[in-house]
Every structure is written in structure tokens, then in C-alpha cells.
N, C-alpha and C positions, 0 to 999 in steps of 0.2 A: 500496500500500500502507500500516494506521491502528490503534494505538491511542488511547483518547480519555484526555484528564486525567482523574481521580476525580473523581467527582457526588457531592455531598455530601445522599443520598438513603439514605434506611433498606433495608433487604434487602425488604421488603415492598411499597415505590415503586418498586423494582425490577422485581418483579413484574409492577406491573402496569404499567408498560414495553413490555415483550414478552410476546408471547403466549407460552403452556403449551409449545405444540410447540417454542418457540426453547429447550427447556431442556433437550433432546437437544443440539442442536446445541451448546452449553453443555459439557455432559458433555461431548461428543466434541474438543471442544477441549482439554480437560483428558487427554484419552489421547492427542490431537495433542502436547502439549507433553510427557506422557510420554518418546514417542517421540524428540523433539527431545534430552531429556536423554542418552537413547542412545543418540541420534545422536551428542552431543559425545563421551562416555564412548569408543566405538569408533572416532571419530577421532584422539582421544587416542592409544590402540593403534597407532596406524597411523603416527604419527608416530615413526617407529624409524630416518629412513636421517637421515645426516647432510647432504643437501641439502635437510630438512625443518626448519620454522622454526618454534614455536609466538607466534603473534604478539598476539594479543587488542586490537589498537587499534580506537579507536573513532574516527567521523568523523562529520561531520552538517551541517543546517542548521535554524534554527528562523524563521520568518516570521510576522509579524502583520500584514493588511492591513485597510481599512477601504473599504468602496464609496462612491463621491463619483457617480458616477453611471449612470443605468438608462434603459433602454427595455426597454418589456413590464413582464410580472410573470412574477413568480419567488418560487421561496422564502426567497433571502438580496434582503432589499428594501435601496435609498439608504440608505445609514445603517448598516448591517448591517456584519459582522464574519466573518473567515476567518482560522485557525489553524493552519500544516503544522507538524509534525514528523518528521522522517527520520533516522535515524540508523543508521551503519553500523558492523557490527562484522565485522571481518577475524579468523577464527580462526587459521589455518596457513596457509604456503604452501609450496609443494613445487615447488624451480627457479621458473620464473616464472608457475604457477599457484597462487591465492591461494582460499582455501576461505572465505566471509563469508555472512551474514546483513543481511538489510535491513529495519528495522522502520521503520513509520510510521503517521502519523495526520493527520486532518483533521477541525477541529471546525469547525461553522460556525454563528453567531448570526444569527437574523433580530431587525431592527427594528421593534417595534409600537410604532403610536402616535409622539410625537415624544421619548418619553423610557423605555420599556419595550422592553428585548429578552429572548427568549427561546431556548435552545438549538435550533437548527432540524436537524440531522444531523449525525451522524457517522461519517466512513469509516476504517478502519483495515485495515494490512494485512503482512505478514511476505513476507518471501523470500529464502528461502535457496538461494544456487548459489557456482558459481566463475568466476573470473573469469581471462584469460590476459592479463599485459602485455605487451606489444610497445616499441621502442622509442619511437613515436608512438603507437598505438593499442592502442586495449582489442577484446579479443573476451569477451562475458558471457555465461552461461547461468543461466536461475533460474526455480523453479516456483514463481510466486506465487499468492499467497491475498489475496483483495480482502473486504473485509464492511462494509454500506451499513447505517446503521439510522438511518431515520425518524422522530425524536425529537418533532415537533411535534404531529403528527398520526397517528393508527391508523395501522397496517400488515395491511390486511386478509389479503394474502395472506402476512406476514410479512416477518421479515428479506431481503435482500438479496446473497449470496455467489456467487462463482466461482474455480476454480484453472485456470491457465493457464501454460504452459509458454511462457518469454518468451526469446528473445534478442539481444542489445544488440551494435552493432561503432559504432565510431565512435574519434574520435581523443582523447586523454586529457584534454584541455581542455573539451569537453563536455560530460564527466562534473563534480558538485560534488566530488566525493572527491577529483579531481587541481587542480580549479579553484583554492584559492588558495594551496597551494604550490610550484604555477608562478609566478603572479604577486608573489608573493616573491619567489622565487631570481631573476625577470628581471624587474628593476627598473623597466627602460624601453625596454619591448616597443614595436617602431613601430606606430601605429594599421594599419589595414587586414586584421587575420589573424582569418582565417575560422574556425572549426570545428563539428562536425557530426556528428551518430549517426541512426543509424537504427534503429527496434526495430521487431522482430516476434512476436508473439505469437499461439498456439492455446490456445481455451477447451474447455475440457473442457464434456460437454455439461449443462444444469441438470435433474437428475433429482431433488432432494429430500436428495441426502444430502451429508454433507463432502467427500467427494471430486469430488462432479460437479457441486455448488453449487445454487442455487434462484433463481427468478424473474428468469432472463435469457435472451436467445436468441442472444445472440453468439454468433459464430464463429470470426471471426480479427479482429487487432488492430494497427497500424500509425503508428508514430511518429516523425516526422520532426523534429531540433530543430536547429537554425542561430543560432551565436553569431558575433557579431563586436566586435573590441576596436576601442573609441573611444578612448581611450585610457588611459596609464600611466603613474605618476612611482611616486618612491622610498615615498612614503605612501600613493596612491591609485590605484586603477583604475576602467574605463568599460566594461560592454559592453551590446548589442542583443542581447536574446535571441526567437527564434519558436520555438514549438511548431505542430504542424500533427499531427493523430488523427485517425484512420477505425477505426470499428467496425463489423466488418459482421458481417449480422444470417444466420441462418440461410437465411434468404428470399434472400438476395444484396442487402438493401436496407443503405442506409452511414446512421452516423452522423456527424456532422464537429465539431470542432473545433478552432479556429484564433484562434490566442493571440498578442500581442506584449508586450515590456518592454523598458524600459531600466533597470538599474542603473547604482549610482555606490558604490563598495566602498572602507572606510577599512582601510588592511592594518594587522593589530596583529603584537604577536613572536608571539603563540600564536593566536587567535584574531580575526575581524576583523567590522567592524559595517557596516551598508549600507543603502541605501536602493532603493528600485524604484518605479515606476509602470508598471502593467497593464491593458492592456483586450483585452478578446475581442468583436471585431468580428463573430463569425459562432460560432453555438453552437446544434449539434443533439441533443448527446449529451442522452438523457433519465435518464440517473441522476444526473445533475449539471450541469444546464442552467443558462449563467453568458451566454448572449447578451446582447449590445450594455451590458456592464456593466464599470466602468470601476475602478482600484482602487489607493490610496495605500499603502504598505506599509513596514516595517523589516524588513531581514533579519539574522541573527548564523550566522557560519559557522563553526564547531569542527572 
């Protein structure tokens, strides 16, 4: 889930950006957010028992990486640039279910030439659900909305969207939201500790409109992520993290892919700064195709 930073383009370069038809879909996000506002307003109401909390924190991560190296061709070339932002906002919780929202973005530069980059895509995306804590593990539920758009080149057939109904179990160290105020409060965790989620998701199916998205065949959606701590002192931590995705296609055909990293995380009082190296050995997904492509990166986690 993306939004992108502000493009420093006139209303009319916008334009012509996207095609006519994407200015419904435009419109209809602005009745989506309507909706949203009503949504707060009425949960507001609802917050009347006194095991209700009105919370509003916010949590997140921001990543800048750079690719150092490729096989094939792609649209993010050697040299090219990739931009996440995630941010979490926790509105209420009720005993130990918590009511949040999830925004995020992904900008991605490609490298022309050996000194010319250009904006190549940008994916952004929201999802709001609840989440239940446990004393080790999370159970999550949230209807997300994903949207793709092709910045370098035409979109013949247009933008790119889907909503799907997603949900997350896994143990709270998995998550980036409990990731580094565990490793704060426990200083010096012994290396060896595992953890791990699993998500599942249904796509609603691509009919053309906001609710059932455009230009995808997916069906169901599957994600498996395994972390393990390398280690941990009073200033730093260490871990391995894999990702593993399956999209399957309506046809029952899969997409795959399969991701590793290692971090190295500097803990601050409030906030903490970090580094990563990325590569994805194996990469079929066609909305976002990152095979044999390799990636230095800084992370900050809020």
C-alpha cells in the first residue's frame, strides 16, 4: 500500500499524465475519502465505554535504496533509485482491539544514460482495519486498496488498482510497528530468535470500477516473512529478514516472489537509523518485477 511525494508539475502536466477516464476514478476517491471522514466522525461516537481509548499515535518507517546490481532488464535499471513510505496511524482501541489505518507509498526512479534519471512508477496505497494483541502475537484484519501508475511511459489500458480483503497473524516482532520497541526494552536479546507472519489475502475481482479495481487478474494473495536476530547490544541490533509472495492469477497460474536482507539498526531514545542490503534472487511478479536485482539502502524507523 502508496502515496507518492508532490510532483512539482502544473494541473495541466497532470493531465496529461493520465488518461481522461482516470479522472473518475479521481473523483471517486475524493467520495472515498468523504467516506473515510465519516468513518472517523462515527467512530468517534462509538467511543463511549470506559474500556475505550482514543489513541491517535502514529508509527512508521521511511527507506531509500539504490540498485548496485542487475540481470535482465527492467524498468528500475543499475543505478536507479527506490523510495517506501509506511506509516501507521492507531485511532482507538477497545480492551485489546486496536482500530488503525495504514498509508503508504512507493516511488521508484529509473537511470538513463550515466547521469539522467527519470520518475519510473509509482504505487501507493491505504488500509484501514483492526488489529487484536495477544500477548506474543498479532491477529490483523484490513481491506486494502493498492494503485500502480506508470509514470515513464503511456498506460494504454490505464491506471492500475485492486481492493482486497487481507489478513495478517504472526508474532509481534514481525511486525515494524512492535519491531523496535522490543528491541529497546530488551537490550540484549541472545542471537538465535526467530519470528514470522503469515498473510492472506482475497482480490476482489477487476471490473473497471473503485470497488473491484482495473487491469489485474489476481485472485488470492500469500505472504510468508521470517526474521531472525543476529544480534543485540545496548545501542544496536542485527537481523535476517525473507519475504516469500504468491499471486495467483485467476487461471490458477502463480506469480512469485522471493526476497532476502540483512539489517544493522542504530536504537535512538525516540527514533532509530539503519542500514540494509537487498536482493531478490527470483522475481515473477509482473506489476513490479525486481528479478536478480540487488540493493544498498538507509532505513529510519519512527
Amino acid at each position: 500500500m502508496r502515496f507518492a511525494p508532490a510532483l512539482k508539475v502544473s494541473f495541466y502536466q497532470r493531465i496529461s499524465i493520465y488518461r481522461a477516464d482516470d479522472l473518475n476514478y479521481f473523483r471517486t476517491m475524493l467520495r472515498l475519502k468523504s467516506w473515510f471522514v465519516i468513518q472517523l466522525i462515527c467512530t468517534g461516537l462509538l467511543v463511549t465505554s470506559l474500556r475505550s481509548q482514543i489513541l491517535m499515535n502514529t508509527s512508521g518507517n521511511i527507506t531509500i535504496e539504490s540498485y548496485f546490481h542487475q540481470q535482465g532488464s527492467h524498468v528500475i535499471t543499475k543505478g536507479g533509485s527506490k523510495s517506501d513510505f509506511t506509516g501507521v496511524v492507531d485511532f482507538y482501541r477497545f480492551n485489546k482491539i486496536i482500530f488503525y489505518s495504514t498509508l503508504g507509498t512507493t516511488t521508484e526512479i529509473s537511470k538513463v544514460g550515466m547521469a539522467n534519471w527519470k520518475l519510473a512508477r509509482i504505487w501507493y496505497s491505504i488500509a484501514p482495519g483492526i488489529r487484536y494483541e495477544a500477548a506474543d502475537w498479532v491477529f490483523a484484519g484490513v481491506i486494502n486498496h493498492d494503485c500502480i501508475h506508470r509514470i515513464d511511459q503511456g498506460e494504454p489500458l490505464g491506471s492500475t488498482w485492486w481492493n482486497a480483503f487481507q489478513f495478517t497473524i504472526g508474532t509481534k516482532e514481525s511486525y515494524s510497528l512492535y519491531l523496535l520497541d522490543y528491541y529497546r526494552q530488551n537490550q540484549e536479546q541472545s542471537p538465535g530468535e526467530f519470528d514470522g507472519s503469515l498473510t492472506l489475502s482475497k482480490f476482489s475481482r477487476a471490473r473497471g470500477s473503485i470497488v473491484n479495481g482495473r487491469n489485474h487478474s489476481y485472485d488470492y494473495y500469500f505472504k510468508l516473512r521470517l526474521r531472525y536476530l543476529v544480534y543485540s547490544s545496548e545501542k544496536w541490533f542485527s537481523y535476517i529478514n525473507t519475504d516469500n509472495q504468491w499471486w495467483v492469477n485467476q487461471d490458477r497460474s502463480t506469480e512469485f516472489k522471493g526476497q532476502f536482507s540483512a539489517h544493522l539498526i542504530l536504537k535512538g531514545k525516540v527514533n532509530s537509523l539503519g542500514m540494509f542490503v537487498r536482493s531478490i534472487p527470483k522475481d515473477t511478479f509482473k506489476k513490479d518485477n525486481e528479478d536478480g536485482l540487488s540493493s544498498l539502502g538507509i532505513r529510519i524507523l519512527f
